[in-house]
Every structure is written in structure tokens, then in C-alpha cells.
N, C-alpha and C positions, 0 to 999 in steps of 0.2 A: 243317260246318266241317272241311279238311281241314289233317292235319299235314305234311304233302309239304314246303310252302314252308318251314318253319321246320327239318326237319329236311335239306335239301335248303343251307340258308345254315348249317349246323352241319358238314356235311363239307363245304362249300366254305370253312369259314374255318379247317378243322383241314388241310386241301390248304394253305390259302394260308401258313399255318403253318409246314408242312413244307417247301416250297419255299422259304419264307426261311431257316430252320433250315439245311437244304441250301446255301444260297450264302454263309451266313455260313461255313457249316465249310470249303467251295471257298476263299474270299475265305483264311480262315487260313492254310489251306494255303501258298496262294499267295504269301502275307509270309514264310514259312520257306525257301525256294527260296534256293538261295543262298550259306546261311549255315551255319557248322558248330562245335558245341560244342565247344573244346581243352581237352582234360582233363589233368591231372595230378596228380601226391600230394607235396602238403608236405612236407619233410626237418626232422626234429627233432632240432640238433645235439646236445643235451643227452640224449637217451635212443638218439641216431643210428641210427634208425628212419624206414622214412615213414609218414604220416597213408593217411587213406583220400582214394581218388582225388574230384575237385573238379574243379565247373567253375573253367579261367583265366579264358577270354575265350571272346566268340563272333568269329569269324574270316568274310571273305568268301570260300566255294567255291562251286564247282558241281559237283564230288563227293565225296564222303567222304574223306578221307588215308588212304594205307597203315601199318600197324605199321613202328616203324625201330628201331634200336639206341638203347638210353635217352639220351636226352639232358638235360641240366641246364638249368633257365631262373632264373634271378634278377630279381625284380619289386622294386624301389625301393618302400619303401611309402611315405605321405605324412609320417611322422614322421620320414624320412630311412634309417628300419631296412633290412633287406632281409626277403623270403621266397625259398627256396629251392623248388625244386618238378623233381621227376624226371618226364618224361612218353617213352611211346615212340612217340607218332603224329608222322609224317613231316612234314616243311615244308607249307606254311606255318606260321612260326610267330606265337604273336601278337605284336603289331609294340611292346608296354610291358616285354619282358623282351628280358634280357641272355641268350643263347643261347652268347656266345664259349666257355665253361668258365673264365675267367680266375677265378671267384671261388674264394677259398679254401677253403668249404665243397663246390664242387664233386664234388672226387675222393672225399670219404665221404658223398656224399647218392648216387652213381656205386653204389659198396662196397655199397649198403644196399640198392637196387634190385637188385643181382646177385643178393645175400643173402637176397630178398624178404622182407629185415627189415621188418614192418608194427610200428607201433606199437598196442599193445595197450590201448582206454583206459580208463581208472580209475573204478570206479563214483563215481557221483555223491553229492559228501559229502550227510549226513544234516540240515546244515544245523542252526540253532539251535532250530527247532518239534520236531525229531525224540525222540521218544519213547525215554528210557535205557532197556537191553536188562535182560528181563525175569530176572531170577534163581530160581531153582529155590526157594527159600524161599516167595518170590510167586505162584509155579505149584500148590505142594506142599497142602493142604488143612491145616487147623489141629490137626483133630482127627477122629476118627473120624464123630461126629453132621454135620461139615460135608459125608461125601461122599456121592454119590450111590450106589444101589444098581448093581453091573458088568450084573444080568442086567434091570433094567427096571421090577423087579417092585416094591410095596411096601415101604419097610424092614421088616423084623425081627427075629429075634435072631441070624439068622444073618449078619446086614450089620457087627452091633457096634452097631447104633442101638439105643435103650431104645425101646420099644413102650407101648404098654399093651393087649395083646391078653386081660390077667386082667381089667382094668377091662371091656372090650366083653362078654367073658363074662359077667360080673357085671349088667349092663343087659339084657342079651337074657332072663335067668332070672329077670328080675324087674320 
């Protein structure tokens, strides 16, 4: 009885494998052609900083944009708000934002990118599960007998702990 044929249908199905693997990653590829991420950083009128950079939109190219002088985009959100957004990549832009500058916020979201004002952000509150911070009374030992000895060794009198090293005396003599 030989093993050939079974090991023989074991790399032809780890071949047929990889060959799919391979055209699915081509095939991917393939669908990105085209298309190109416009990035920009949110303007926060209230701290008048920007956010960190973010995708807007995906945009149709067929090469990458060059860097341009910053420019302002204003995107209408669905609850009628606006967002503001500084980005410096070149035309095109995405086709859901107001590009003119007319908006008010404009010229200090402009100021803030010149000023590579980033906004800095806020650690994350602690929330209502979070543990109150621990006090030095709570850290501190109660009393002598609760600490442990610094060098590893046994307590005894030289720790501040009571022993009974007379008591062991006492048993071993007798």
C-alpha cells in the first residue's frame, strides 16, 4: 500500500488553495484602482484647534493628488449642523463639501492649520465602575506585626514583630 496518491491530492489541494488565495488578493486589488482616500482634520471652534486627520470621502482617480495650500471644506451634516475640516491635498475635491471659504468658521480653522494647532485629547473619563483613588492611609500598614520583613527573611526582633524564638528554645531542650 502506497502513500503517493494521498500525499500527491494533499499538495495539489494546498496548490489549488494558493492559486485561489492569489486571485482573490489580484481580484482586490483590482476593485481599489481608481479610487483615492481625501483626508482631512476636523476644526474644533471651541478649543480652535484641529482633530487628527480622517477619512472625508473616497473620491474617483487614477492617481494620487498632490499637497496644495490648506484649504477649507464644510460638510452639511444630516441634522442641518455643519463640520468643518482643513485638508491640503489638491483637487479633486469630494463632491458633499462646500470648498468656496464663505463659511464663517473658515478663516480660524485656515489660522489653526498655519499654527499646526492639533487638538490634544482628553484622557477618557473614569466612568461610574471606576475605583476611588487609593489614599496613603489605605496603602500605609496598620501596625508594625502587619508588615512584612524588607530583607525576605523570617520575622524577628529585629523586624518589630514578637516572635517566640524562647518558646522554640524551650521544645528543642526538652
Amino acid at each position: 500500500m502506497s502513500h503517493a496518491p494521498k500525499t500527491t491530492r494533499v499538495v495539489g489541494a494546498i496548490a489549488l488553495f494558493s492559486l485561489a488565495a492569489a486571485l482573490v488578493a489580484v481580484a482586490a486589488c483590482e476593485n481599489q484602482t481608481g479610487t483615492y482616500v481625501y483626508r482631512g482634520r476636523q476644526y474644533d471652534p471651541k478649543e480652535k484647534c484641529l482633530g487628527a486627520t480622517r477619512a472625508l470621502d473616497v473620491i474617483d482617480l487614477t492617481t494620487e493628488p498632490a499637497l496644495c495650500a490648506p484649504v477649507c471644506l464644510v460638510q452639511t451634516k444630516y441634522d442641518g449642523g455643519e463640520a468643518v475640516y482643513v485638508s491640503n491635498v489638491c483637487p479633486p475635491y469630494p463632491p458633499d463639501f462646500d470648498t468656496s471659504g464663505s463659511n464663517a468658521l473658515c478663516p480660524e480653522a485656515l489660522v489653526a492649520a498655519d499654527n499646526a494647532s492639533g487638538c490634544v485629547p482628553q484622557p477618557p473619563d473614569a466612568g461610574p465602575d471606576a475605583a476611588p483613588d487609593a489614599t496613603v492611609e489605605d496603602a500605609a500598614p496598620t501596625d508594625a506585626s502587619d508588615a512584612a520583613p524588607l530583607d525576605g527573611a523570617p520575622a524577628d526582633a529585629s523586624d518589630g514583630a514578637p516572635t517566640d524564638a524562647g518558646t522554640d528554645a524551650d521544645d528543642a531542650s526538652g
